[in-house]
MARDO-23672 format. One line per 10 residues: number of its first residue (from 1); their letters; for each residue x, y, z of N, C-alpha, C, O. Coordinates in steps of 0.001 Angstrom, whole numbers, padded with zeros to 6 digits. Example, Ala and Ser with C-alpha at 12.3 -4.5 7.8 and 13.67 -1.06 7.14 Angstrom:
2
1	AS	013190 -005690 007800 012300 -004500 007800 013200 -003300 007800 014236 -003319 008465; 012850 -002250 007080 013670 -001060 007140 012900 000030 007870 013409 001138 008039
This chain:
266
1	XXXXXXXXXX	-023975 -006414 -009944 -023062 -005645 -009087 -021994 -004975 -009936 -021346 -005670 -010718; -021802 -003870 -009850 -020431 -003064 -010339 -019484 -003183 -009379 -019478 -003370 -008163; -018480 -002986 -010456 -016944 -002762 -009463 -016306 -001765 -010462 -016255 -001883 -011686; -015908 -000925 -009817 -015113 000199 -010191 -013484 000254 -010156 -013206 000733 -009056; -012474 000020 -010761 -010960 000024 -010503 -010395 001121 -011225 -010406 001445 -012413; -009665 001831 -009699 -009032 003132 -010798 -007929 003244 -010019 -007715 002936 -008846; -007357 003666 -010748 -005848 003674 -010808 -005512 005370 -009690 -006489 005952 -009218; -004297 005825 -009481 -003935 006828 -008522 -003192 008183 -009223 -003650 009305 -009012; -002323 008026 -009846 -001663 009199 -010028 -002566 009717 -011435 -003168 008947 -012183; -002514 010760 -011540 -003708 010987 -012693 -005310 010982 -013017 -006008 011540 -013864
11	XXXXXXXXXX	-005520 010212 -012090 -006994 009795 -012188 -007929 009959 -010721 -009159 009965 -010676; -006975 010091 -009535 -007408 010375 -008330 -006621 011676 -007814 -007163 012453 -007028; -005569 011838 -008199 -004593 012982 -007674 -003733 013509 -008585 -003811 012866 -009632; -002876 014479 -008651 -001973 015060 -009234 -000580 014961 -008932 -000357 014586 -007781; 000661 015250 -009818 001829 015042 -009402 001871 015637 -007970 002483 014938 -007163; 001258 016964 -007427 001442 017164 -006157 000312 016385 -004827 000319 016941 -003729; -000276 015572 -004953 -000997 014884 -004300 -002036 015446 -003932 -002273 015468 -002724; -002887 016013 -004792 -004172 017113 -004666 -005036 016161 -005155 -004731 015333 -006013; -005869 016242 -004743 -007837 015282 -005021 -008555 015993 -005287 -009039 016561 -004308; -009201 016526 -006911 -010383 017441 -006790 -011783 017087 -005959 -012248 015960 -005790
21	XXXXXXXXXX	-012291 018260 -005521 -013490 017787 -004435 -014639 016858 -005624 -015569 016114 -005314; -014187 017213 -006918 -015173 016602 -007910 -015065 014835 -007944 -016003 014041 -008022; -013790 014583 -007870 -013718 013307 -007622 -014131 012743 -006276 -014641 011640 -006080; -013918 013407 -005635 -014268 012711 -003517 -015580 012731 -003908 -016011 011578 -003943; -016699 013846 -004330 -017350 013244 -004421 -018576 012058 -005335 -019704 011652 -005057; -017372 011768 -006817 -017954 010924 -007351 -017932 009872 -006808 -019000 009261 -006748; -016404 009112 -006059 -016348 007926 -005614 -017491 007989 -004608 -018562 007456 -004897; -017323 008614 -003434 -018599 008692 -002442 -019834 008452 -003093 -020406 007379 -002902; -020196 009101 -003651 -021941 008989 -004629 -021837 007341 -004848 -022511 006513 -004235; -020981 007099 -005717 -020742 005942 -006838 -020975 004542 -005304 -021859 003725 -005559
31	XXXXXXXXXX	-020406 004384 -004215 -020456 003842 -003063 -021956 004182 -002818 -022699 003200 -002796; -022330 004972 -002696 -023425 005501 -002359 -024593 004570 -002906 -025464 004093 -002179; -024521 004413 -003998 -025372 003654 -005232 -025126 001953 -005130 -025793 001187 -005826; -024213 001530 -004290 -024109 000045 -004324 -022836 -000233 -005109 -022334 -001355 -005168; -022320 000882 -005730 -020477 000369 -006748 -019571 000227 -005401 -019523 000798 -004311; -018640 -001201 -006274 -018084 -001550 -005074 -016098 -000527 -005783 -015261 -000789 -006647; -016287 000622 -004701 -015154 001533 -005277 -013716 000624 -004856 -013722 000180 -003708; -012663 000364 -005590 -011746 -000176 -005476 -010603 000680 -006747 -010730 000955 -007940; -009289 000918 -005520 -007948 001150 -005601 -007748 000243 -007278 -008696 -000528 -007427; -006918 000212 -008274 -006130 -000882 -008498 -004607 -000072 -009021 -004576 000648 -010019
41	XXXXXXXXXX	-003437 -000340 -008176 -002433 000459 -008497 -001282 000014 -008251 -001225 -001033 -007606; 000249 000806 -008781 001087 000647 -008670 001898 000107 -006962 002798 -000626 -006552; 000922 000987 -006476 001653 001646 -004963 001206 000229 -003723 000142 -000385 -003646; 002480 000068 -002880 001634 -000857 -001816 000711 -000015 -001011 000539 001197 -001141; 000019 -000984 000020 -001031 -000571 000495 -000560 001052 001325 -000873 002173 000923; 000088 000785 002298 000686 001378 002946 001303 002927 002447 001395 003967 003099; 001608 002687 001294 002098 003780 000670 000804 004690 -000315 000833 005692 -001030; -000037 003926 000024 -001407 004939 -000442 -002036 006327 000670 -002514 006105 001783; -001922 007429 000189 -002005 008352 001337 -003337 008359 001943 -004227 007771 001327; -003651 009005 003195 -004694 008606 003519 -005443 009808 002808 -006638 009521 002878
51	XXXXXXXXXX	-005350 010574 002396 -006678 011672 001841 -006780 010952 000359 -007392 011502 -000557; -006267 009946 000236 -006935 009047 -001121 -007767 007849 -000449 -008960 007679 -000702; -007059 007056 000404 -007625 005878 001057 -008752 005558 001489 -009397 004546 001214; -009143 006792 002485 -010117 006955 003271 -011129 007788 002074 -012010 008500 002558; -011066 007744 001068 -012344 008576 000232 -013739 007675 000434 -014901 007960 000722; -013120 006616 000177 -014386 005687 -000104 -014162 004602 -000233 -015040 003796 000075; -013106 004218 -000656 -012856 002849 -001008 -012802 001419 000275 -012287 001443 001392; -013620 000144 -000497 -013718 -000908 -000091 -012757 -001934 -000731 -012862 -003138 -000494; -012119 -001583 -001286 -010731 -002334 -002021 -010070 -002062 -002455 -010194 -001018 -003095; -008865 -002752 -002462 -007476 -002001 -002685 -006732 -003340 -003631 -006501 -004407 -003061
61	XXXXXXXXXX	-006409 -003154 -005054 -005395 -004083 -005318 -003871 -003338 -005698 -003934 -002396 -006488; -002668 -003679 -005227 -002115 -002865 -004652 -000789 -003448 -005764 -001191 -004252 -006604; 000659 -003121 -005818 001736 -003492 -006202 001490 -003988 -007450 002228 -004894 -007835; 000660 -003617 -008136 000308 -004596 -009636 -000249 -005663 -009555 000191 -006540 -010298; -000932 -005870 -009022 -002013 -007548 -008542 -001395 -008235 -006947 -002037 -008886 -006122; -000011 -007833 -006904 000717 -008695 -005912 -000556 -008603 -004314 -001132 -009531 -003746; -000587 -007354 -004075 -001308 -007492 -003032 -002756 -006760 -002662 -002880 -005547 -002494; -003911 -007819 -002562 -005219 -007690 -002595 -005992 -007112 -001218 -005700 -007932 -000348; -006512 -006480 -000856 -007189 -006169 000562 -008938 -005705 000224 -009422 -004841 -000507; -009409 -006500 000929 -010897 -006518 000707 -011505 -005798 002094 -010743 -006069 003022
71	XXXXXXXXXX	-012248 -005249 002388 -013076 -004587 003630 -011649 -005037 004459 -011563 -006116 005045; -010681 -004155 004415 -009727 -004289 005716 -009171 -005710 006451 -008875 -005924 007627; -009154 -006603 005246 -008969 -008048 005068 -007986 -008614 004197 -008626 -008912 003188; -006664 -008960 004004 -005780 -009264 003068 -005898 -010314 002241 -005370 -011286 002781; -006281 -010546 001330 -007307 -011290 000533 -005547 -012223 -000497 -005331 -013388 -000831; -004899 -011206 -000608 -003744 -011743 -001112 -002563 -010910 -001292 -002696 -009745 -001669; -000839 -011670 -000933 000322 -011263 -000961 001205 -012045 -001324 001689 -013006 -000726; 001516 -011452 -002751 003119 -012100 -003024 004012 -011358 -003439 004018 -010677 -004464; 004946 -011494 -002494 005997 -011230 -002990 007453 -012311 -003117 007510 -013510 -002844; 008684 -011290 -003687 009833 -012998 -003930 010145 -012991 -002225 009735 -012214 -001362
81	XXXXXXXXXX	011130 -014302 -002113 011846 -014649 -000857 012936 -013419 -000709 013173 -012438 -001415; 013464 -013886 000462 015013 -012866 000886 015746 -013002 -000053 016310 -011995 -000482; 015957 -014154 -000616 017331 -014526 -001067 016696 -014443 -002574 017348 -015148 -003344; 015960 -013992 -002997 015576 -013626 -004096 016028 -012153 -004585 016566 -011561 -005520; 015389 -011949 -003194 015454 -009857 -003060 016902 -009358 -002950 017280 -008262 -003364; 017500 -010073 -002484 019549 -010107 -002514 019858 -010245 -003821 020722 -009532 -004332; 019428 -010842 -004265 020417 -011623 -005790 019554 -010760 -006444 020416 -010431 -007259; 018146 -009812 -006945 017542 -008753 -007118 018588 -007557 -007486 018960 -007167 -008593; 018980 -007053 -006016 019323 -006131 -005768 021292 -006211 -006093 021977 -005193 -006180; 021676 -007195 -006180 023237 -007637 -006328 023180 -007174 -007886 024003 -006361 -008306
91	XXXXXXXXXX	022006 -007817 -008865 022562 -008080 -010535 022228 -006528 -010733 022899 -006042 -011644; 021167 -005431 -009969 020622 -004014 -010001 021991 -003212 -009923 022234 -002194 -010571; 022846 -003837 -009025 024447 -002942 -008836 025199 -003331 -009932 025500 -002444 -010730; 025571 -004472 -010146 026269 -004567 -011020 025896 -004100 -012657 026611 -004055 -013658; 024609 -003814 -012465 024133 -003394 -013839 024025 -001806 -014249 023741 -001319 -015344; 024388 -001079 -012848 024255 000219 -012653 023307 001192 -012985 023243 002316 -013483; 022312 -000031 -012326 021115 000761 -012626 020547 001180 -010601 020609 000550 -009545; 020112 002377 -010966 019597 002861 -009522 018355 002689 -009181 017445 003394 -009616; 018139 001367 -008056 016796 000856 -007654 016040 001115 -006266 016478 001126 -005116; 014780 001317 -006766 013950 001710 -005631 012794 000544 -005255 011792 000307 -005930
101	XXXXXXXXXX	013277 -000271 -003729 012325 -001236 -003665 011403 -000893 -002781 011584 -000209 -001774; 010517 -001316 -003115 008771 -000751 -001918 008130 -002325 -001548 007883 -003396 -002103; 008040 -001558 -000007 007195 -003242 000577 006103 -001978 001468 006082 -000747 001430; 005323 -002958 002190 004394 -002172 003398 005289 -001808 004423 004810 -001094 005304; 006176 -002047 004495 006974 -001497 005865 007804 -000337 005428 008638 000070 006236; 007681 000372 004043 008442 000991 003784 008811 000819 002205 008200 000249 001301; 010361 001710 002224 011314 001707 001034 012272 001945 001310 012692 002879 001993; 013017 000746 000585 014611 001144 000163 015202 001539 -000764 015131 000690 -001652; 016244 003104 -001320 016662 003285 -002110 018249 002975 -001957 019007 003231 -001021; 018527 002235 -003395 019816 001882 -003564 020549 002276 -004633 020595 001299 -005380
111	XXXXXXXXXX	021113 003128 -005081 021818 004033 -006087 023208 003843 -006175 023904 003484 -005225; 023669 004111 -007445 024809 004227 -007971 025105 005459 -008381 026265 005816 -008588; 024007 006268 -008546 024295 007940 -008716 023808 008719 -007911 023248 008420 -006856; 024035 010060 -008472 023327 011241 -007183 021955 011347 -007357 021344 011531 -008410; 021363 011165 -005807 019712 011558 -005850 018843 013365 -006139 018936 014515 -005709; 018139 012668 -007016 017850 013710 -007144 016865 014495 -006471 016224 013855 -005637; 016549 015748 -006602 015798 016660 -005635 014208 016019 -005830 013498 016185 -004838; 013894 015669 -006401 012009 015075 -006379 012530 013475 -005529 011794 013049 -004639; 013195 013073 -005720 013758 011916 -004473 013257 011905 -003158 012428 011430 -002382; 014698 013088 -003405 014744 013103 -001540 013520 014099 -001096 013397 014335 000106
121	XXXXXXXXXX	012619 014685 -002028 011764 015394 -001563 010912 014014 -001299 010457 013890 -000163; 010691 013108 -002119 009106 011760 -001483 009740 011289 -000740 008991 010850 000133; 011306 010966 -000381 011930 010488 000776 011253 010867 002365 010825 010191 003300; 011376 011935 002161 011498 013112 003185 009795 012973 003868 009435 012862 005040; 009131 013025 002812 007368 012775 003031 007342 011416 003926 006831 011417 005046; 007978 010167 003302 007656 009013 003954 008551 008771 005062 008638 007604 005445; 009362 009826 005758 009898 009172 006944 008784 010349 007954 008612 010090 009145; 008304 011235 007504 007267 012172 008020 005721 011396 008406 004846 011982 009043; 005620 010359 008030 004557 009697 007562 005111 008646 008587 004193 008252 009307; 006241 008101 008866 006668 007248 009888 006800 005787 009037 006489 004633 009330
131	XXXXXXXXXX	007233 006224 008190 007513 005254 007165 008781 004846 007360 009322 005771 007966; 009793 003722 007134 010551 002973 007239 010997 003300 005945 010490 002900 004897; 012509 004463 006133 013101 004742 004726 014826 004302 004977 015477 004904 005831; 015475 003150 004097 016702 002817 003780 017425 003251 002524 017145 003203 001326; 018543 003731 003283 019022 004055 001924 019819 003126 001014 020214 003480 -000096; 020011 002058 001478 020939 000940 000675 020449 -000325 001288 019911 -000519 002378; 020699 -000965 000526 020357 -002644 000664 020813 -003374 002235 021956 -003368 002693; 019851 -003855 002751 020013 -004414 004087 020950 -005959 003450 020353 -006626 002604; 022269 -006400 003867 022833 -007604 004171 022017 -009012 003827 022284 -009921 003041; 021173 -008857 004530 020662 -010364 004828 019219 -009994 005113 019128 -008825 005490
141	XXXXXXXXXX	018021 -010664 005043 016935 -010926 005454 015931 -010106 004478 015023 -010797 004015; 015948 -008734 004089 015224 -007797 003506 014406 -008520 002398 014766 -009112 001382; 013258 -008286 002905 012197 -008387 000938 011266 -007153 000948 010996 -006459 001928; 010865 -007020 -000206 010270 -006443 -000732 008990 -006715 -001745 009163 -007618 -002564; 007998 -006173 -001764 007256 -006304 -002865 007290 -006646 -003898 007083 -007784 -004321; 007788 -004907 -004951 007998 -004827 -005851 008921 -003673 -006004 009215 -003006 -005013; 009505 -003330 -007440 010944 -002005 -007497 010576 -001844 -008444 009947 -002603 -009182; 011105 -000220 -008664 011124 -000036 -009534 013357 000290 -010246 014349 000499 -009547; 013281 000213 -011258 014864 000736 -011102 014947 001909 -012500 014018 002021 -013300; 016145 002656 -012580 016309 003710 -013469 017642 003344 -013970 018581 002866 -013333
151	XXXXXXXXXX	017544 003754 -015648 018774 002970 -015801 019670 004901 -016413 018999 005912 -016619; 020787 004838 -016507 021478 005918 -016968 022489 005632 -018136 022558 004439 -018430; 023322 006517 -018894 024007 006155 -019461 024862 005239 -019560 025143 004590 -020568; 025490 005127 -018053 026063 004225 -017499 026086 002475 -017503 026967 001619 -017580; 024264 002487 -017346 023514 001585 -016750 023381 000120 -018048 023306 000455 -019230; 023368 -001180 -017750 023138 -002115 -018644 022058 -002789 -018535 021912 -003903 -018030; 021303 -002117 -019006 019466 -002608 -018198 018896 -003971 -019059 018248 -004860 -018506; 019233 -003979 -020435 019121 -005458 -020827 019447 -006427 -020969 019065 -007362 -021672; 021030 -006126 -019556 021723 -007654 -019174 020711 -007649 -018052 020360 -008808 -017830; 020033 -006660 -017157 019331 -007162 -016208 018278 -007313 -016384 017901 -008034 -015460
161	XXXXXXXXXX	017423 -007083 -017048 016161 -007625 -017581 016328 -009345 -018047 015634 -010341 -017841; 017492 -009118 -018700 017400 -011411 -019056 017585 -011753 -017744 016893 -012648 -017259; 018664 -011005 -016891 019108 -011981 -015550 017677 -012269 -014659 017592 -013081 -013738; 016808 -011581 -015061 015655 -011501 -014146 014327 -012040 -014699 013326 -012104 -013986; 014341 -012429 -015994 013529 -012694 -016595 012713 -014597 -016184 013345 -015653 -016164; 011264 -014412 -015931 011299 -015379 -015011 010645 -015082 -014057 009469 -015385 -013855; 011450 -014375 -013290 010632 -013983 -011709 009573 -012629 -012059 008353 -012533 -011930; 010644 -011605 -012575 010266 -010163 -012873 009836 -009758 -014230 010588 -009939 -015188; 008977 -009363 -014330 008658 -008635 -015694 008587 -007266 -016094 007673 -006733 -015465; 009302 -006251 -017070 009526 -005263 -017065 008193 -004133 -017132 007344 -004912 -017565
171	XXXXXXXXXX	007675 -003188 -017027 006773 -002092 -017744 007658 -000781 -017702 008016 -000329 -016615; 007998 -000195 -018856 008828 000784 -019161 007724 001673 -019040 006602 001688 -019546; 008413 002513 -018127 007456 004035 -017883 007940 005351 -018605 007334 006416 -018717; 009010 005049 -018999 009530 006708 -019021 010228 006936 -018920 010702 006426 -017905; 011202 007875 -019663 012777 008606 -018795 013511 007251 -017956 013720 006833 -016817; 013673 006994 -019031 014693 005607 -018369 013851 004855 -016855 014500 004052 -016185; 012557 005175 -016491 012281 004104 -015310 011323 003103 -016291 010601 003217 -017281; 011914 001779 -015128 010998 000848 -015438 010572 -000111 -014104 011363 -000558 -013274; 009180 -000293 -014130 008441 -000579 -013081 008824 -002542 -013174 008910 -003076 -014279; 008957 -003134 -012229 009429 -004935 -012417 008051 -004990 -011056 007909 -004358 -010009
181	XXXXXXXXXX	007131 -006203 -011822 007009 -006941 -011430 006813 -008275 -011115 007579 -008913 -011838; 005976 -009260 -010178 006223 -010496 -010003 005730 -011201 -011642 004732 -010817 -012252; 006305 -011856 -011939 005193 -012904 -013444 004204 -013470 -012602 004231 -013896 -011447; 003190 -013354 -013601 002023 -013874 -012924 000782 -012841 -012623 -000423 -013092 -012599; 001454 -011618 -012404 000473 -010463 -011426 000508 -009326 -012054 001521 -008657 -012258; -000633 -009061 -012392 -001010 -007718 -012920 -001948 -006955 -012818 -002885 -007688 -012502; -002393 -005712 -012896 -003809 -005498 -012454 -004712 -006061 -012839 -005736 -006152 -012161; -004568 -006698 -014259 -005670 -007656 -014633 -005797 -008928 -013874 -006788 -009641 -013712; -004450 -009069 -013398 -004895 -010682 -012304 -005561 -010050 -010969 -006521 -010569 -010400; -004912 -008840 -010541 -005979 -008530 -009529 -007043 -007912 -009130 -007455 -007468 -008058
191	XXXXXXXXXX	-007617 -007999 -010812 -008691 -007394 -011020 -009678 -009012 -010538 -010482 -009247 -009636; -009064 -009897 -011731 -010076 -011339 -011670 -010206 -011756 -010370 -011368 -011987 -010038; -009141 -011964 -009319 -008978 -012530 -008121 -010282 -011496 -007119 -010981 -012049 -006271; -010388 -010098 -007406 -011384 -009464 -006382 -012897 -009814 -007357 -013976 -010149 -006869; -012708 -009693 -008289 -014013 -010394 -009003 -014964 -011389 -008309 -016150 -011384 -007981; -013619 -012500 -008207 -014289 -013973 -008128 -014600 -013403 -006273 -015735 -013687 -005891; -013786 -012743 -005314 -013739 -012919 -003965 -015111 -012125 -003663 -015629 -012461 -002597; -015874 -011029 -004477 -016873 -010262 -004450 -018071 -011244 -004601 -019149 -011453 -004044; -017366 -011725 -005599 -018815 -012622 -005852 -018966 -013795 -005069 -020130 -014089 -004798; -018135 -014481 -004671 -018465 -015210 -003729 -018847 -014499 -002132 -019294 -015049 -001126
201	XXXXXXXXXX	-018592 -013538 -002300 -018744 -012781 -000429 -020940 -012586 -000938 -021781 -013031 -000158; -021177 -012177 -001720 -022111 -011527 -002019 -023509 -012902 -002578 -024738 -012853 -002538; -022546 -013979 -003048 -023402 -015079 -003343 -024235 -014572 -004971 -025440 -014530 -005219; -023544 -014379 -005491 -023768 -014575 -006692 -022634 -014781 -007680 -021437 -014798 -007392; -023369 -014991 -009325 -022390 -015543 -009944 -021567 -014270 -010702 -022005 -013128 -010838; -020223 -014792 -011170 -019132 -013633 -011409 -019890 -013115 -013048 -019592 -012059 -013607; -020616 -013849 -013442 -021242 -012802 -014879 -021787 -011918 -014839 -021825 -011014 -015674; -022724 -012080 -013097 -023484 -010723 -012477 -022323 -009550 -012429 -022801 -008417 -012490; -021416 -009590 -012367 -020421 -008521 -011808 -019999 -007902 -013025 -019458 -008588 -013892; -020208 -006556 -013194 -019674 -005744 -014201 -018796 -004820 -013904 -019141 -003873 -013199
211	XXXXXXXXXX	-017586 -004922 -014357 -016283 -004151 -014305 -016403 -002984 -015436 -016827 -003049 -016590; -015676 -001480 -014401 -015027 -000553 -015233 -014230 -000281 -014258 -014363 -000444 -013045; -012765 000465 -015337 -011412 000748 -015280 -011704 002244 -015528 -012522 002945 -016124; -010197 002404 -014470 -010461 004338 -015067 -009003 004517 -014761 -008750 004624 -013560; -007858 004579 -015699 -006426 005240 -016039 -006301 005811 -016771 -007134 006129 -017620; -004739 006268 -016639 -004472 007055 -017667 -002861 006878 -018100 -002306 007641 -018891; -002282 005872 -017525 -000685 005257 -017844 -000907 004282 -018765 -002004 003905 -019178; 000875 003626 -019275 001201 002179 -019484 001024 001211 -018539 000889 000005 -018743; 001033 001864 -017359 000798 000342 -016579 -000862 -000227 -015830 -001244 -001121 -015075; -001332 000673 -016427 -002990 000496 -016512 -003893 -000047 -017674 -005097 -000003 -017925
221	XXXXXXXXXX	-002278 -000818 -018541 -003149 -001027 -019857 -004190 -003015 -019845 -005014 -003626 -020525; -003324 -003211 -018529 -003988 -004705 -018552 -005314 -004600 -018035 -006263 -005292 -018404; -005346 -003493 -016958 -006714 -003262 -016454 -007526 -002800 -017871 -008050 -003513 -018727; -007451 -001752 -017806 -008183 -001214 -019205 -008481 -002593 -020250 -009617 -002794 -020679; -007458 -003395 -020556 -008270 -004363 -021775 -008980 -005597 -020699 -009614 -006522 -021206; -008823 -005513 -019369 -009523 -006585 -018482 -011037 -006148 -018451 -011975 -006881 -018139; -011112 -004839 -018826 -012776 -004305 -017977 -013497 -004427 -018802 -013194 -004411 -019995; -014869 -004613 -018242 -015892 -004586 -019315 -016397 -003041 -020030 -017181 -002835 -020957; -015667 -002161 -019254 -015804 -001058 -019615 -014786 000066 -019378 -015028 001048 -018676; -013695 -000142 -019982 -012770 000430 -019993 -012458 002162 -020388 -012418 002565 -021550
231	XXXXXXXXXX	-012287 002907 -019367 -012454 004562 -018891 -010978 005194 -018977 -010238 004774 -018088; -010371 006161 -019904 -009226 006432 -019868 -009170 008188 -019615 -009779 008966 -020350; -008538 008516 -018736 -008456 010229 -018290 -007947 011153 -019582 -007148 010744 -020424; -008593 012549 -019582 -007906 013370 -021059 -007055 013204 -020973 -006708 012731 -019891; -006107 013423 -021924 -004783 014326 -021706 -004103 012752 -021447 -003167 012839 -020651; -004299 011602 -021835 -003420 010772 -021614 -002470 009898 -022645 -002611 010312 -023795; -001897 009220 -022580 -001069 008703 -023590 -001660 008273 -025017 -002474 007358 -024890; -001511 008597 -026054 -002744 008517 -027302 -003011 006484 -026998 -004129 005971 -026954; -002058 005921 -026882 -001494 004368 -027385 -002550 004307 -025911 -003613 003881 -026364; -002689 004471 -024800 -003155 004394 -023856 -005033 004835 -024484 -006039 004126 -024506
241	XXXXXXXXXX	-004881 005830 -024777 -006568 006175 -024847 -007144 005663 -026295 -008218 005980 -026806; -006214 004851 -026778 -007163 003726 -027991 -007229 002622 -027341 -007780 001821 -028096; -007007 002181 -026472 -008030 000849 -025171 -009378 001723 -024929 -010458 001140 -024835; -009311 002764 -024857 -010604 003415 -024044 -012098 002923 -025207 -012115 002913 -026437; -013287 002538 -024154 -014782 002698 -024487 -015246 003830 -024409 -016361 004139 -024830; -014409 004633 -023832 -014781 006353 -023254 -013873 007083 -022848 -013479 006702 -021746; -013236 008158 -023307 -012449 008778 -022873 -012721 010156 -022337 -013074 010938 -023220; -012635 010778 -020856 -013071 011582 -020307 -012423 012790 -020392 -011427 012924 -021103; -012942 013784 -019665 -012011 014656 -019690 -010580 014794 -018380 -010230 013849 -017672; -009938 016243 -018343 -008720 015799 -017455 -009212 016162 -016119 -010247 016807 -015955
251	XXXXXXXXXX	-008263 015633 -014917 -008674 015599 -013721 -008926 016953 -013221 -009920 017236 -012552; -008407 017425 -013410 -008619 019277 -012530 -009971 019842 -013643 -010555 020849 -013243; -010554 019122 -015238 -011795 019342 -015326 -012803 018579 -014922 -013823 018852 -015554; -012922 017895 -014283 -013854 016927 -013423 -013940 015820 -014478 -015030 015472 -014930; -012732 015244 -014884 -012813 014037 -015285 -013555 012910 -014828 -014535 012442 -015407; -013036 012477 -013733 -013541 011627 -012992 -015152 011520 -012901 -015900 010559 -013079; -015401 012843 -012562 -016901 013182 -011949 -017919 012610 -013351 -018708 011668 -013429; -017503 013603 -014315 -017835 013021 -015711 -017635 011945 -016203 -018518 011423 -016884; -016503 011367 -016007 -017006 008992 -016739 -017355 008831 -015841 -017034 007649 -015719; -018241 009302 -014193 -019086 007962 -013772 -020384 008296 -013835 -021338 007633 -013429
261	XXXXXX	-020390 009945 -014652 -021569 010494 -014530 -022161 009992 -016257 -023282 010280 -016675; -021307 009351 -016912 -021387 009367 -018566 -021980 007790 -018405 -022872 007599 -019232; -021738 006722 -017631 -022091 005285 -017361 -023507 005513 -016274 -023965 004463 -015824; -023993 006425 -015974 -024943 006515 -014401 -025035 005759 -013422 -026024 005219 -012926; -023921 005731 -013136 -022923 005302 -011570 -023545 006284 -010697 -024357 005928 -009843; -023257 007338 -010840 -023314 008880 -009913 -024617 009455 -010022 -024872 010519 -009458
């Protein structure tokens, strides 16, 4: 049995949320053939759009391993307590760094500076979408998934990285963001966890099951060294495309279409 895990921004869509028809229809084909197509990404479930969702996919591992969904079945969810997500979001202010937390019911943004225009523009999408958007930290009760936070000149991001160290673990993306999540969970843990749940749904053993990865970030690098066949998009980070067994071309040239057509998936 194959299993396929690919990642979202880059590898399924573009900064403007476009899907080449080349990819819709590799995943489709690739389903088509018996590959079991599966999500593995940053984003909670909820916050996956539906002209990605509905392509094809039979699995979703979602928030960085935290949360698993199998055939429309929640296979697994963790996130911290309330009073975790308070004392989170308390050491995020005092550190002046500006944090963005994401659960399935939504997002809360909590800032110390001015938002900027690509902000309030995905803001604006997810209350359109009927999404549950806060702009500051709820009092009492609120959790969340996972956050990401941005640090600025201002900002003291490696007193909050020790204060948090433990629960949260950092992945530096870029331009001062860095993605925190739970210890413990990564796409490589929720790569193994749908592994073992496939193979037991299907009644065979997990050596039968052959994994490939298809990114093109830092935070796709646990998947990529988890797979047995690890797939990295052109045009991607060099440090990123020396994990690759194969490196494809870029998405608007039918990347996609090409690594599942280069393995004969498709």
């Amino acid at each position: 049995m194959n299993i396929i895990f690919f990642d979202i921004d880059g590898t399924i869509d573009d900064e403007h949320g476009r899907v080449p028809e080349s990819a819709v229809f590799a995943v489709r084909r690739a389903a088509e053939r018996g590959a079991v197509c599966a999500i593995n990404s940053g984003r909670p479930f909820s916050h996956i759009v539906p002209q990605v969702r509905d392509i094809g996919f039979s699995a979703f591992v979602c928030s960085i391993g935290q949360h698993i969904v199998l055939d429309g079945k929640c296979v697994q969810r963790l996130r911290p307590t309330a009073e975790q997500a308070k004392r989170v979001a308390a050491l995020a202010r005092e550190c002046r760094l500006d944090a963005y937390y994401e659960s399935e019911e939504g997002l809360c943004l909590d800032v110390c500076h001015p938002i900027g225009d690509g902000m309030l523009r995905q803001l604006a999408e997810f209350e359109e979408r009927g999404l549950s958007v806060l702009r500051s930290f709820p009092e009492e009760g609120y959790r969340f998934d996972k956050f990401c936070v941005w640090s600025k000149e201002d900002s003291s991001p490696q007193a909050f990285f020790s204060a948090v160290d433990g629960l949260f673990y950092p992945i530096h993306r870029g331009g001062g963001m860095t993605e925190m999540v739970l210890c413990g969970c990564s796409k490589a843990s929720g790569m193994a966890i749908l592994k073992r749940e496939l193979a037991a749904l299907r009644g065979i053993d997990e050596s039968a099951v052959v994994t490939f990865a298809i990114g093109d970030s830092p935070n796709d690098e646990t998947m990529l060294r988890a797979a047995d066949h690890p797939i990295v998009m052109g045009g991607s980070d060099p440090k990123v495309a020396a994990l690759a067994e194969f490196v494809t071309d870029t998405l608007w040239n039918d990347g996609l279409y090409k690594a599942l057509d280069h393995y004969g998936l498709i």
